[in-house]
DOMARDO-501362 format. One record per residue (C-alpha): x, y, z; residue in one letter. Coordinates in steps of 0.001 Angstrom, whole numbers, plus 500000, padded with zeros to 6 digits. Each point is the difference from the previous one (the first is absolute). Layout:
residues N
<u:X; v:Y; w:Z; residu:A>
...
This chain:
residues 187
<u:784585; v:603935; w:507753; residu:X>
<u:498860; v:501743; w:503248; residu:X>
<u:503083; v:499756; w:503051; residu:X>
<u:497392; v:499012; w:502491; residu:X>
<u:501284; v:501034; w:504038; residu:X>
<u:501830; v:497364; w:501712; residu:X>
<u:498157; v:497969; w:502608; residu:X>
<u:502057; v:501292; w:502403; residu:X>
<u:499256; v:503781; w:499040; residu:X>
<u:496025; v:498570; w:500033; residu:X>
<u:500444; v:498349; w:503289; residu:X>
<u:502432; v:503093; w:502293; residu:X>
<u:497681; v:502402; w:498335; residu:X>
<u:496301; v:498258; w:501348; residu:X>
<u:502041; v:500192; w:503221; residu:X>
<u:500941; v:503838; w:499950; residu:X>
<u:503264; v:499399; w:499219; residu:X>
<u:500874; v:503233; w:499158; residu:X>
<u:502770; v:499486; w:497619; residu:X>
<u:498009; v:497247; w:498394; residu:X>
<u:497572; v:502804; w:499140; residu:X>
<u:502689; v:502897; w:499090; residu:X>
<u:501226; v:497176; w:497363; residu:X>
<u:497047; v:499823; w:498877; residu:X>
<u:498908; v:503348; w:499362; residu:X>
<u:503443; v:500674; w:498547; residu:X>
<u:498978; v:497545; w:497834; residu:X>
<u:496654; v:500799; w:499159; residu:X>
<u:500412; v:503838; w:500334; residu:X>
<u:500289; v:501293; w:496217; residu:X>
<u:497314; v:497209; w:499027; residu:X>
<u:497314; v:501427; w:502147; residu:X>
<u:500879; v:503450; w:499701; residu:X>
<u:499275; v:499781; w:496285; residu:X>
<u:496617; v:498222; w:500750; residu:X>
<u:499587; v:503087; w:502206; residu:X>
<u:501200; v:502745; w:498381; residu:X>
<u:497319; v:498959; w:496749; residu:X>
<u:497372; v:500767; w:502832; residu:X>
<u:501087; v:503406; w:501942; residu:X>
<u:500284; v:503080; w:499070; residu:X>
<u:503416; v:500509; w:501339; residu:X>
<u:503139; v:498291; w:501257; residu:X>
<u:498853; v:500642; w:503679; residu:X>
<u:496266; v:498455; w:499560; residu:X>
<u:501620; v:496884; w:497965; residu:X>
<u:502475; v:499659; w:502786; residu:X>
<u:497234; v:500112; w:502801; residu:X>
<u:498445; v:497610; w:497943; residu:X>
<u:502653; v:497731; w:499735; residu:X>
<u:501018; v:499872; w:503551; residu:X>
<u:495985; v:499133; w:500935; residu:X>
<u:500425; v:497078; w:497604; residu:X>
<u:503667; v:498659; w:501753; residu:X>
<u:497943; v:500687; w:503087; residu:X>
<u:497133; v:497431; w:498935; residu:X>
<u:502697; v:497395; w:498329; residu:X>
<u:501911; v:499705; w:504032; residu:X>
<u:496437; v:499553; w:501434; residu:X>
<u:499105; v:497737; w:497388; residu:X>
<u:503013; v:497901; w:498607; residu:X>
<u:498786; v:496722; w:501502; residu:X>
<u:497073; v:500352; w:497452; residu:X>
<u:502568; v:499522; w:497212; residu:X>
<u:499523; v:496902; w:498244; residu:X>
<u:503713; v:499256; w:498908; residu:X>
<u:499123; v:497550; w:497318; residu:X>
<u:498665; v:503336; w:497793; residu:X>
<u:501636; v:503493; w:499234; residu:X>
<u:501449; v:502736; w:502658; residu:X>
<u:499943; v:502834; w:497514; residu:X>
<u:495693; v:498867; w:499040; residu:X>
<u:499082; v:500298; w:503719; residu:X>
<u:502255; v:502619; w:500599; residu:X>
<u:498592; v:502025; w:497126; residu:X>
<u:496501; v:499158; w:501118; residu:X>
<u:500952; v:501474; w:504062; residu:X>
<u:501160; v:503084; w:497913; residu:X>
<u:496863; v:500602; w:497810; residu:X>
<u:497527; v:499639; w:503347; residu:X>
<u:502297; v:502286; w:501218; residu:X>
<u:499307; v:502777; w:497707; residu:X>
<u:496434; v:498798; w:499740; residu:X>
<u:499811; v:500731; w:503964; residu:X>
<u:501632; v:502516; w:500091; residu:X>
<u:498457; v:501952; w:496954; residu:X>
<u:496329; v:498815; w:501933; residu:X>
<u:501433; v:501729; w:503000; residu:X>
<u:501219; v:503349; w:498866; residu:X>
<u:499092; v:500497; w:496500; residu:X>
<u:496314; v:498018; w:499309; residu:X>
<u:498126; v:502917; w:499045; residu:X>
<u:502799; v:502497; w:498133; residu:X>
<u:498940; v:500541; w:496128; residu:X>
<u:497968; v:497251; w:500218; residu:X>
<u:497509; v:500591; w:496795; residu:X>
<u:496637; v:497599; w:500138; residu:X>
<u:498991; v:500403; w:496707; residu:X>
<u:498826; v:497028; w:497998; residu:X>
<u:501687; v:497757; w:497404; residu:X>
<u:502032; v:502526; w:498055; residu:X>
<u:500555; v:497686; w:496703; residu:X>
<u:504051; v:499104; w:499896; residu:X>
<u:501952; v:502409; w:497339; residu:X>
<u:502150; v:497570; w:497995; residu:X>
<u:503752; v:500386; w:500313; residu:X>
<u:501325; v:502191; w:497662; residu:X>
<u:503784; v:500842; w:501470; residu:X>
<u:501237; v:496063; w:500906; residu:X>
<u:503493; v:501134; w:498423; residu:X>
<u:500222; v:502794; w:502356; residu:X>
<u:499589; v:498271; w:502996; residu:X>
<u:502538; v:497321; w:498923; residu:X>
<u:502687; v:502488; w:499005; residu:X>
<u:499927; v:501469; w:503272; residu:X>
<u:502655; v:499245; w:503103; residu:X>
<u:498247; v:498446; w:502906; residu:X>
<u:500325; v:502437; w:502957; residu:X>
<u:498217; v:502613; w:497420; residu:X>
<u:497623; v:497597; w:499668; residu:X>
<u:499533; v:499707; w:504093; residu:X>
<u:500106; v:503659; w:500309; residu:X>
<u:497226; v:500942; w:497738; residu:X>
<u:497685; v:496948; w:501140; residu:X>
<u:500627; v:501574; w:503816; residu:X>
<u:498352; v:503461; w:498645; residu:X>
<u:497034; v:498507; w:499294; residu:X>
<u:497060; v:500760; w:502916; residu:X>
<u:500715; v:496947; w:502241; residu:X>
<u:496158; v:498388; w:498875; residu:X>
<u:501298; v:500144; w:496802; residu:X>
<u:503354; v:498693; w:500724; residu:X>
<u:499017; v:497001; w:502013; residu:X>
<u:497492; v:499352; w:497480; residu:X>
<u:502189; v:499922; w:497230; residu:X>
<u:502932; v:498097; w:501923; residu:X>
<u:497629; v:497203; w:501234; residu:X>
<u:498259; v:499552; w:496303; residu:X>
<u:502802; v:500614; w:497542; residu:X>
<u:503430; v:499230; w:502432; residu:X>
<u:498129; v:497480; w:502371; residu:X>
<u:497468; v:498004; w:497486; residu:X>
<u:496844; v:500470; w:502489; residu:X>
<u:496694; v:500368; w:497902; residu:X>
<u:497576; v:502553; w:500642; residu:X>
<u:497741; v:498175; w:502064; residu:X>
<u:503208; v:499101; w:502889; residu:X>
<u:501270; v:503256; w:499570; residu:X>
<u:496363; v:501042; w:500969; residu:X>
<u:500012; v:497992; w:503143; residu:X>
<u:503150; v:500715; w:501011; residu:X>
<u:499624; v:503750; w:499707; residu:X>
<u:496194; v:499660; w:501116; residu:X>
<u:499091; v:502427; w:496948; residu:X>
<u:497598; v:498962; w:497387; residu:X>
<u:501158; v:497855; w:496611; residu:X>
<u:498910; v:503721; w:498352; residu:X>
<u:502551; v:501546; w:502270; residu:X>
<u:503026; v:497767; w:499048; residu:X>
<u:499101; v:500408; w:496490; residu:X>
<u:499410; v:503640; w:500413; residu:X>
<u:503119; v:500246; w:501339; residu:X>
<u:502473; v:497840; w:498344; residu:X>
<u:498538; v:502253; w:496680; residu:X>
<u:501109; v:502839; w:501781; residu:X>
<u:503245; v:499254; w:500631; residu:X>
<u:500663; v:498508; w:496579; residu:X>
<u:499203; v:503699; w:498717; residu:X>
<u:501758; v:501563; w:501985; residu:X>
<u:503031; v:497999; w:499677; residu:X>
<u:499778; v:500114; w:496082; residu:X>
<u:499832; v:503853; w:500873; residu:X>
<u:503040; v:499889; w:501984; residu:X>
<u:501394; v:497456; w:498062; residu:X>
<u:499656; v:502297; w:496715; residu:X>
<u:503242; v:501279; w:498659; residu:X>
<u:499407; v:503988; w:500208; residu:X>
<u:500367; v:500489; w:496231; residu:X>
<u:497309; v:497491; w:499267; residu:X>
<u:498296; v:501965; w:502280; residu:X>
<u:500199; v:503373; w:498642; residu:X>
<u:498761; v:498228; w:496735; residu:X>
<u:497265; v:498526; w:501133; residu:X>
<u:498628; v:503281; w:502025; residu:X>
<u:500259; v:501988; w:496263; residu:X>
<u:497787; v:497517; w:498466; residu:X>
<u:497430; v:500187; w:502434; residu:X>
C-alpha cells in the first residue's frame, strides 16, 4: 500500500515551505527519476526532466485530491513532463511518417525478462527519442495509439510506425551477439 505524504507535508509545501518540499522530493526523488530516466536519453535530460515535473507538483499541489494516489498524479506530472519537454526540443528528431507498418510478433519475451533493469533503461534511452517516447507511452504507460497520437500531435500511422520501429530495433539490440552472428549466416 502506497505511504501517501502527510497533510502537513501537503499543506507547508502549497505554502512554499521549503523543507516541506525538500521532504518531499527526497521522497519522491528515485520514483520520478525512474519515470524519467525511461524517457531521456541520458542522466542529465532525465534529471532536467524531473526537476520540471517537482517544479509543476509546488505550483500545483493544491490540485491534489488526497482521497486518491500521490505516486498516480505524480507519475502523470512526470510523463507531461517528458511529453513537453520531448515537444519542445526533440518533436521532429527521427521522426519516420510512414504508414501502419503491421506489428512483428514477439519472438525474444525470455530475453527481455532475463535481463537486469538498468540494462533494460539504458538500451530503451538509445532509441531515437520519437521512438522512445512512443514506445514508453504505449508499452510502459498503456496509452493507445490514437492518445499517443494526440498527445504527440503525429498521426495514428506515426505512433504505429514508430512503436514498430523501436520494437526492431530493440529486438536488434536486445539480440544476444551469438544469435546474431547466426542469424546474419543464414541470410
Amino acid at each position: 500500500m502506497e505511504q501517501k505524504p502527510t497533510a502537513k507535508i501537503l499543506d507547508g509545501a502549497a505554502k512554499e515551505d521549503r523543507k516541506c518540499q525538500e521532504s518531499l522530493y527526497k521522497t519522491y526523488y528515485s520514483y520520478g527519476m525512474s519515470i524519467c530516466l525511461r524517457y531521456s536519453a541520458h542522466r542529465e535530460e532525465a534529471l532536467e526532466i524531473l526537476h520540471d515535473g517537482f517544479m509543476k507538483l509546488f505550483s500545483h499541489i493544491q490540485q491534489y485530491d488526497r482521497e486518491r494516489s500521490f505516486t498516480a498524479w505524480f507519475r502523470k506530472i512526470l510523463i507531461n513532463a517528458a511529453l513537453n519537454h520531448y515537444k519542445k526540443n526533440l518533436k521532429h528528431a527521427n521522426q519516420v511518417g510512414l504508414e501502419l507498418i503491421p506489428e512483428m510478433p514477439d519472438l525474444q519475451k525470455n530475453i527481455i525478462s532475463e535481463l537486469e533493469y538498468t540494462h533494460i533503461v539504458t538500451v530503451v534511452q538509445s532509441l531515437p527519442s520519437a521512438y522512445r517516447t512512443v514506445f514508453n507511452l504505449y508499452v510502459m504507460e498503456g496509452y493507445s495509439h490514437e492518445e499517443i497520437a494526440d498527445m504527440l500531435e503525429i498521426s495514428i500511422g506515426t505512433s504505429k510506425s514508430n512503436l514498430s520501429r523501436a520494437r526492431l530495433k530493440l529486438r536488434k539490440m536486445l539480440t544476444p551477439r551469438d544469435h546474431e552472428k547466426a542469424y546474419i549466416r543464414h541470410e
